[in-house]
Every structure is written in C-alpha cells, then in structure tokens.
N, C-alpha and C positions, 0 to 999 in steps of 0.2 A: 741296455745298461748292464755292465759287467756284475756279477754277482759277490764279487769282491766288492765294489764300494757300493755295492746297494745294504751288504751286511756290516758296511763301518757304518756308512752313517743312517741306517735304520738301529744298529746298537745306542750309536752316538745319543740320538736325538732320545732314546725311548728312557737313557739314563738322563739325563739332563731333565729331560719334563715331563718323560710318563705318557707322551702321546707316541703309540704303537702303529706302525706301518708294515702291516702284509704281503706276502706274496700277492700281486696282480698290480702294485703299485710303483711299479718300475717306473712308467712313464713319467708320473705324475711328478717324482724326486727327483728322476733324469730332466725335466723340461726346466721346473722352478731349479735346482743346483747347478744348471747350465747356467741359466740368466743371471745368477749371482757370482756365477766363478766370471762371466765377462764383465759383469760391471766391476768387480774388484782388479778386472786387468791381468786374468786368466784366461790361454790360450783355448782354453776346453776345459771341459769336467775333470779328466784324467790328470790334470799338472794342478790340478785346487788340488784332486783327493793326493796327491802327492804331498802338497805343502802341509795340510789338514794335520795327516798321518803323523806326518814329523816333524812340524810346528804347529800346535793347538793351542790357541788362545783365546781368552774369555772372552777376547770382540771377536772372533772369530766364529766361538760355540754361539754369542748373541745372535747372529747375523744368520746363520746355517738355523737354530731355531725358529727367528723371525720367517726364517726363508718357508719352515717346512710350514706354518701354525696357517691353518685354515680358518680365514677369518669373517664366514659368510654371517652376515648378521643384518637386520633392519627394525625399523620404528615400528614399535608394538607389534611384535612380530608372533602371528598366529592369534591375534587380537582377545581371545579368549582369557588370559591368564590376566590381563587388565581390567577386560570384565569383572573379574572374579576377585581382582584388588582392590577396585573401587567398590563394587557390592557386598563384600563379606570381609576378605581380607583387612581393608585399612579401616574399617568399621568397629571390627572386635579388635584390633589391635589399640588403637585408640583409645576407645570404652578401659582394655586394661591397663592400660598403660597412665592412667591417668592421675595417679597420684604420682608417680615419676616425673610426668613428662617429658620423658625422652622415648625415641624408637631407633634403632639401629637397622638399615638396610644394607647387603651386600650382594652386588652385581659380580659374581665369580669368572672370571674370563669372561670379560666385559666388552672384549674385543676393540671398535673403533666409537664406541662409544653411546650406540641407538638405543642400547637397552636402558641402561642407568638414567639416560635423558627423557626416555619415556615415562619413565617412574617419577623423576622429578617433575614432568608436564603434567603427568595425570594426580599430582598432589597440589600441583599448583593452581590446575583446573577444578576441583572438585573437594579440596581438605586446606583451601588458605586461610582459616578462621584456625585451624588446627597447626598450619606453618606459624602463625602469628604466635602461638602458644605453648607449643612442642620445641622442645632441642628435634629434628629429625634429621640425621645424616646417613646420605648415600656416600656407602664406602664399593669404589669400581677400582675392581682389578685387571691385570692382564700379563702373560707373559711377554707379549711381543710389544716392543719397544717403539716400533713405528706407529703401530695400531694404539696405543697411548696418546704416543705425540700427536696423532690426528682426532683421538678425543680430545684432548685438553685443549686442544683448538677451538673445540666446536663448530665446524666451518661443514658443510655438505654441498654435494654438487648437486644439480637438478634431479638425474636419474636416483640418488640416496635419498633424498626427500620426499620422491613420488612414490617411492617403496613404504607403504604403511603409515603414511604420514596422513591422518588426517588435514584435509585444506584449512578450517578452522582453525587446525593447530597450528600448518606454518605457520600463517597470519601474524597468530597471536603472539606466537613464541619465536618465531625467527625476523632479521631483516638480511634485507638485502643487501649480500658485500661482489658488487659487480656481477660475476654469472652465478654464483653459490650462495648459499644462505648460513647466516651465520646466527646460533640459540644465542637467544636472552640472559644477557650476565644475571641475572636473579635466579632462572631455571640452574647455568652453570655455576653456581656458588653453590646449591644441592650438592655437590657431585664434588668427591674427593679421588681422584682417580692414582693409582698407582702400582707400580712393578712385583707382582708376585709370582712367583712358580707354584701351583696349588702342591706341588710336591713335600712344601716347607710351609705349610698352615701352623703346623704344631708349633714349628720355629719361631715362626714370620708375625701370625698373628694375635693380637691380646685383645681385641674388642670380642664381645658377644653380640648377637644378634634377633631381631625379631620378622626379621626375613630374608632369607638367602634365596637368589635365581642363580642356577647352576646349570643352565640348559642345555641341550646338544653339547656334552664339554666330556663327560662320561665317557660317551662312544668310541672317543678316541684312544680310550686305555685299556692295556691288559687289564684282565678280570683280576690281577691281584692289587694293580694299580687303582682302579673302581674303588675297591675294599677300603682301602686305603684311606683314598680323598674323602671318599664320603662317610666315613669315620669322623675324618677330623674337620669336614661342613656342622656334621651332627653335634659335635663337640661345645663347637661353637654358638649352635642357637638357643637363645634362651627359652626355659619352659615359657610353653602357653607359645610358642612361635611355629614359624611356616616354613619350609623349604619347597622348592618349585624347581623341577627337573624339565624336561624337553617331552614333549605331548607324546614321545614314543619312546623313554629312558622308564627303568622300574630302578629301584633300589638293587645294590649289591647285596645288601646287607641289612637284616631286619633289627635294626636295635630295640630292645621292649618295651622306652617308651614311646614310642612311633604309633602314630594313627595315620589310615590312608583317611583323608576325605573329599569326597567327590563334591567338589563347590560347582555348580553348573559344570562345563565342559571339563572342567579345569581338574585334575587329580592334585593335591598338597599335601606334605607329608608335614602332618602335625605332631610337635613335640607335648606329650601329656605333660599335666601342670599337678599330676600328684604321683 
C-alpha cells in the first residue's frame, strides 16, 4: 500500500472517530478499502483514493469508517464482568437506587450488538422482580452503521450464538428464524441502540449514567484521544456508579473521584458518592 494513501486515510479516519492506525497496518487498510472501493464499483484502491481526495462525502466518510471499525465482539464476552454484575454490581446499584427507581446503563460502542443483549439477558434472568419495578434502560451505542443495523435486528447465526452464549440462554431468550436465532422482543425492548461517535459525548449526550461498559474501545485511540473519551464517560456517570473497561485497558486519566475496585475477577472503576 502506497504511503500516500495509507497517510489520507489513516489522517481521514483518526479525525473523524479517534480510532488511530499505526505503522504495520498497511495490509489490514489495504485488504478491507480494496473490498469497499470494488463494491462501490471501483477499479482498485488507487481510483477510490482518487475520488475520496477530491470528492469526500459524508456517505462516503460513513462507509470508509464503517469499513475501518473493528467489530470483534460476543455474548458475555470474558464472562467475568457478568459475574461481577449480577453479584455485586446490580445488587448495590439497586439497593441505591431505590427511592428513584430508575438505573441508566450504557453499552459504549456496542458494536453488533452481544454486549447490551447480554446485560439485558442477565437482568432478565436474575433482577425481573426489579424489571417489574425499576424504569431500567439500556442505552447501546455504536459508530458503525451496519453494525447497528444488525443490532436492532437482533437476528445471530449459529457460529454468533455459540460464541458465549450460554445453551440455557438461547433456549430461553432466542427462537428460531430458519438457520439464525432471533432475541426475545422483551430482552430487545431493554435495548435502545443508536449512532454516536464517542468523539461528541459532550455534544451528543444528555442522560447520566449508573454503568457504563466501554471495553476494548480505548485501545484503539491516541493517548490524547483516550484522555478525552474517558473524560467525557466520567462525566457522565452518576456518583455511587460503575465504569467497566476491557480486562487489559487501565484509565488514561485518574479523575479524584475514581476508586479502583477489585470485584472478584472484574477491576471497576467506581465513582465516589461524597
């Protein structure tokens, strides 16, 4: 891949959404912006970065993002931090929350959808005397536009459901639509999914929160971009609440009211309530 359009659109992408691509990742841009310059009815790589250059358009920056967003994700994925929601987490959050009755959840680049459905499985399973009683809404975001559309489906194929999927859960929570399995309109009424760029948190969003999962999403940013995001994650949660990063992500940024706490396996970064 030419170093000329590996430095457009690794510029391109890194203003647009914050997600940073390195030297050694030639291939990686070069294989996926082949496959979208010929689906769009591009000779080659070289005649898109041509049009790109000197016609750039908002479907265009859509599509070149959707292209680059790495959207590896599955059902209760590293199974511990579930653990750790249904033992401690949705326990003390409940208990305070309890003259309110409301709780706010946000699944942060939410991707195709496993995480936020997990969370609504594992409330459905274990706190519906608490669904019965609680306003609780899951708020799932994502940048990428496809990877939405195939949340708000809720439709998974075999190989997606065998990934983390408890058998119990299928069962309970999915039917079958032909070869794929489609969640439970009840699970999917949890679940408000919708288009953000975590870049425009400050913009974009007005709710607060009483747990945010922001997982493997970090990684993918300059260390100024980090700073940033998870600024305006922190912003957002209300005291007494949880953030929950990726089993190998640390904070950028120590805000003073921030506690780490080691819930079994699970690190969560607690926002102090005084």
């Amino acid at each position: 891949m030419e170093k000329e359009i590996f430095d457009f659109f690794t510029a391109l992408v890194e203003k647009v959404s914050g997600i940073s691509y390195q030297q050694g990742k030639e291939y990686l841009l070069e294989s996926r912006l082949t496959e979208l310059a010929l689906t769009l009815g591009y000779k080659d790589l070289s005649s898109f970065y041509q049009k790109v250059r000197t016609g750039l358009t908002s479907s265009l920056i859509n599509q070149i993002v959707d292209t680059l967003t790495t959207n590896e994700t599955y059902f209760f994925r590293d199974q511990h931090p579930f653990e750790t929601l249904k033992k401690d987490i949705f326990p003390d959050l409940f208990q305070k929350r309890v003259s309110e009755k409301k709780i706010n959840i946000w699944s942060a680049a939410c991707s195709t959808g496993q995480e936020p459905y997990s969370i609504a499985i594992l409330l459905s399973e274990y706190f519906q005397n608490f669904l019965n009683t609680y306003r609780v809404s899951i708020y799932a975001t994502d940048i990428s536009e496809s990877s939405l559309k195939k949340a708000k489906e809720g439709i998974y194929n075999q190989i997606e459901v065998n990934r983390g999927l408890p058998v119990t859960f299928l069962v309970k929570y999915f039917k079958q639509a032909g070869g794929n399995w489609q969640i439970d309109e009840k699970v999917k009424k949890l679940v408000k999914f919708e288009f953000l760029n975590l870049l425009e948190i400050d913009k974009k969003v007005r709710d607060t929160f009483d747990l945010i999962f922001c997982r493997y999403v970090l990684i993918y940013f300059s260390k100024e971009v980090k700073a940033k995001v998870f600024q305006s994650l922190w912003k957002t949660l209300n005291k007494g609440g949880y953030l929950l990063l990726g089993a190998t992500e640390i904070p950028p940024v120590n805000p003073p009211d921030m506690e780490k706490k080691l819930l079994g396996k699970t690190v969560a970064f607690y926002k102090k309530e005084a």
